[in-house]
N, C-alpha and C positions, 0 to 999 in steps of 0.2 A: 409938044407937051413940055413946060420945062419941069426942071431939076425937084422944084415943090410940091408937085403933085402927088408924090408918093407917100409921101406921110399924111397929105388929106385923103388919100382912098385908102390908107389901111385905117386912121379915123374914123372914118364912115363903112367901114365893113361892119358887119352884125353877124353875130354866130347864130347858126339855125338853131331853131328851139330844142330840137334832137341830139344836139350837141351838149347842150348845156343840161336836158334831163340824165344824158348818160356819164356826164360827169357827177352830177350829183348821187346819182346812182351808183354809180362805183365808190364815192367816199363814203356813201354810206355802208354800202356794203362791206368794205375794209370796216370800219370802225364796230359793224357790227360781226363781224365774225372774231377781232380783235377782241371783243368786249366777249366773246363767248368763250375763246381760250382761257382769259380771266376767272370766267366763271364756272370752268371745269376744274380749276386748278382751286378757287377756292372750295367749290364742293367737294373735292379730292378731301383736302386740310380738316374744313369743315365734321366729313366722316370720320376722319383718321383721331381727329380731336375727341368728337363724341363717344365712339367705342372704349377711349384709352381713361376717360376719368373713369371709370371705377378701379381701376390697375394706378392710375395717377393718385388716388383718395388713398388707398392701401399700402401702396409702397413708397410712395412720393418717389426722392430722390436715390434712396437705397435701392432702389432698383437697377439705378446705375454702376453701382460699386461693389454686388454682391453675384455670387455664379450660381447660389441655388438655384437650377429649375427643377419643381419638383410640382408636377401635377398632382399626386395621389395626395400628398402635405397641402396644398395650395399656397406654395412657397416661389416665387417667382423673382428672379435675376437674371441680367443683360448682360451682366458685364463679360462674359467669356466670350458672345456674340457681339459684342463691338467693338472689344480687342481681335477680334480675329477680323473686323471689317476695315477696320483702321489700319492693322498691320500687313495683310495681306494688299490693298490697296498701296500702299504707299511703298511696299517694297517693290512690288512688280511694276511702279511706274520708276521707280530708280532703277531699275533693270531697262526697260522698256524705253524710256528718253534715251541713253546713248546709242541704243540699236535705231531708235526709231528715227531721229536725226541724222546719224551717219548712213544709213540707208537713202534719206531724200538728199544728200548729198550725191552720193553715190548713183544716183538717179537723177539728179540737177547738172552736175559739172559734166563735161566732156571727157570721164577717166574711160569710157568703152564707146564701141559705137553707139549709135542711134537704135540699130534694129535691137542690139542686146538690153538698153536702157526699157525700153518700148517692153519688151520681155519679162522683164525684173519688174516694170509696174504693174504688168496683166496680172504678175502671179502676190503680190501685193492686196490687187482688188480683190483676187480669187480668195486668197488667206480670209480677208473680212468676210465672206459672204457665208464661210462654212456655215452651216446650226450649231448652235454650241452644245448641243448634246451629242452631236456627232465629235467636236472636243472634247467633251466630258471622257465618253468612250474612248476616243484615242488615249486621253491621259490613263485611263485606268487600265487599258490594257498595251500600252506603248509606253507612255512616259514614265507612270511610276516603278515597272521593273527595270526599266532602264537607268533612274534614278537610285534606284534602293543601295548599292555596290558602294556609290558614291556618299548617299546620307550617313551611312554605317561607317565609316571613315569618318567624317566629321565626326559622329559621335564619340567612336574609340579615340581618335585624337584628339578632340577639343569638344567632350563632353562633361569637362570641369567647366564650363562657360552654361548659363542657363538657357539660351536660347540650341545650344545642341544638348540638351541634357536627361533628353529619352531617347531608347532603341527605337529606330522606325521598324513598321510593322509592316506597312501599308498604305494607306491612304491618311493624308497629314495636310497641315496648313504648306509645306513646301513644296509639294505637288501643285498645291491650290494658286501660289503665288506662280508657278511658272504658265501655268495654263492662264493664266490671269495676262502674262506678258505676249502671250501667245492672240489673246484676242482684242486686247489695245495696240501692240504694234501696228495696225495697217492704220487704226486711227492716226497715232500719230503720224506714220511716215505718209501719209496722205495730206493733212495738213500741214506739214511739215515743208513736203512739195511743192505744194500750191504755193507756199507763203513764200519758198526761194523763187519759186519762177515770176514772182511779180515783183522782186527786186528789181530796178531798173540797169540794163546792159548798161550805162552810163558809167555807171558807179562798176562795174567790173575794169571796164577800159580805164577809167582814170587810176583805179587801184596797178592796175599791168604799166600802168604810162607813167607812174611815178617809181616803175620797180622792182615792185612788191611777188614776192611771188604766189604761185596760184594755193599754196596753205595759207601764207599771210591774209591774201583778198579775201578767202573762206571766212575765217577767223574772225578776222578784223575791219572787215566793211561787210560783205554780203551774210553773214548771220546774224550782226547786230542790226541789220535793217529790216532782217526778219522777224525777231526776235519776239514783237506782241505779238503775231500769228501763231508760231510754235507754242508761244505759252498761251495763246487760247484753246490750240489743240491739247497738249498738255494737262490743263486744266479737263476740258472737255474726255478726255479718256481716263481720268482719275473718278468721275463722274459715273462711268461707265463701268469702271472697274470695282465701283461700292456697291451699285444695284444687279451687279451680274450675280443671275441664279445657277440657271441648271448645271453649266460646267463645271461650280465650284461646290455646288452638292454633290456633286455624286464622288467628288476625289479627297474632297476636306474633309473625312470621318465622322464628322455631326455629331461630334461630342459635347456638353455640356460643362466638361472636367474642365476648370480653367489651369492652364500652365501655360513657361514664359515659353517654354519650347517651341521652335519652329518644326521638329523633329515629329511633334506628337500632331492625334487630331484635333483639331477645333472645331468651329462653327463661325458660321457669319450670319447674320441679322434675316438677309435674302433669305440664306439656305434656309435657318429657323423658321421662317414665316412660312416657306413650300413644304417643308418637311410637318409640318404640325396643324395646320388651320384649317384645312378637310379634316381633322377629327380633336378639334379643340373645341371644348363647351367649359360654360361657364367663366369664373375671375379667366380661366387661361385665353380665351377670347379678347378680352379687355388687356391681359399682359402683353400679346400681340400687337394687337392696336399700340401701345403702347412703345412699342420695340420698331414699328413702323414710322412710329411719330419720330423717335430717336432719328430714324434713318433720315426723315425729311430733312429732319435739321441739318442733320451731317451735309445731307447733298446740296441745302440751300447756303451753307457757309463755302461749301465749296465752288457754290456758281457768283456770291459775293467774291470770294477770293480770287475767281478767276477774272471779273470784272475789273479789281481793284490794279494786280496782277497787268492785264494788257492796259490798261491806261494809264500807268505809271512808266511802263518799255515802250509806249507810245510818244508823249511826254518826252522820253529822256533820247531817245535814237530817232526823232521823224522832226 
């Protein structure tokens, strides 16, 4: 046979007709279940949109920038619930990125053995899998007396500053924000991991062969090549940390009282919606809905930003 023969017999092959039905079949099937996520998410919107214009007709924008909530009045404001969504999110992930990075390092590099590494990640997985009411719990009877010796110090000593500038009592927005770090941390240090271990050894060696030592090659080649992973995880546990409920109701006080205080209670958007909607009627029904829509936005600027975010660190380090 010579050397040409093999490209006229895979020319002349033919895929059996069961071949070709079951690929058609599976694109469809993708495209159809793909089209149904679409359309869960828009029916989600859809509802969320519908309930909120009577609360949208009445309060418009003011709803944003005022903290009345007053069912008995039918007087209705967000804004103590999305200062408390915003601040608590964004402080527990500034807490939460440097533990949660230096952990998948700590977990990446050769500073312990294998078996200990191996160890420290079980108990990592284990951390995420808690319920967060079983958090909730711990915080309210573990964290916050353990915390309170400390807040009260803050306050005595630097409660000329507004953000310490009530006595804690109790249950407060700093409670809320640690417990908050407590169940993003495995997110990120998981992602985190993943994203150093798929850096290429390549790029370790040539960092060791030029020198460098093993902080430098960290630093300076193997996290900067990580670095759109981390920030999708990043992104991704901010995400998580706006629409987390139970743990952060039952320690954040679900108060409605707006102050800049981290010291005092607040409320978050989550909590407000579990805390009231089994016995909300009427405009407050609609203000919900409406407190919900808020939150969408929140979360979808934050999955635009996290897109924008990994393909600019992709872009600039790949």
């Amino acid at each position: 046979m010579s050397l040409d023969s093999g490209p006229d017999l895979f020319t002349l092959r033919r895929r059996p007709a069961s071949d070709k039905l079951a690929d058609r079949s599976f694109r469809w099937l993708s495209v159809a279940l793909a089209s149904l996520v679409g359309l869960v998410l828009l029916g989600i919107l859809l509802t969320v949109i519908s309930g909120s214009r009577p609360a949208i007709a009445a309060y418009g924008l003011a709803f944003l920038t005022t903290s009345n909530w007053d069912p008995v009045g039918d007087q209705y404001g967000a804004l103590t619930a999305i200062y408390g969504t915003i601040v608590t999110s964004a402080l527990s992930l500034l807490i939460a990125v440097p533990l949660g990075v230096g952990t998948a390092i700590f977990l990446t590099e050769n500073i312990i053995p294998a078996k200990l590494r191996n160890t420290f990640a079980l108990m990592v997985e284990l951390l995420a899998a808690i319920p967060s009411v079983v958090l909730g719990l711990w915080a309210i009877f573990v964290l916050e007396p353990f915390l309170r010796p400390f807040l009260g110090f803050l306050y005595t000593s630097l409660g000329w500053l507004p953000i310490f500038s009530t006595d804690p009592q109790g249950p407060g927005m700093a409670p809320a924000i640690l417990i908050l770090v407590v169940m993003i941390l495995p997110i990120i240090t998981a992602i985190a991991r993943d994203s150093l271990m798929q850096v290429p050894p390549e790029l370790r060696q040539a960092a060791y062969g030029i020198g460098t030592t093993r902080w430098g090659a960290i630093l300076q080649v193997i996290l900067p090549a990580a670095v759109s992973g981390i920030a999708g995880g990043v992104m991704l546990a901010l995400g998580r940390a706006m629409g987390e409920t139970m743990a952060v109701t039952m320690i954040i006080g679900n108060s409605n009282n707006f102050s800049w205080s981290l010291l005092a209670p607040g409320n978050t958007i989550s909590s407000m919606l579990a805390n009231q909607f089994g016995e909300a009627d009427g405009n407050q029904v609609s203000a919900l809905m409406y407190a919900a829509l808020v939150l969408m936005v929140l979360t979808l600027l934050v999955n635009v930003l996290a897109q924008w975010v990994v393909r600019r660190l992709s872009l600039k380090y790949t």
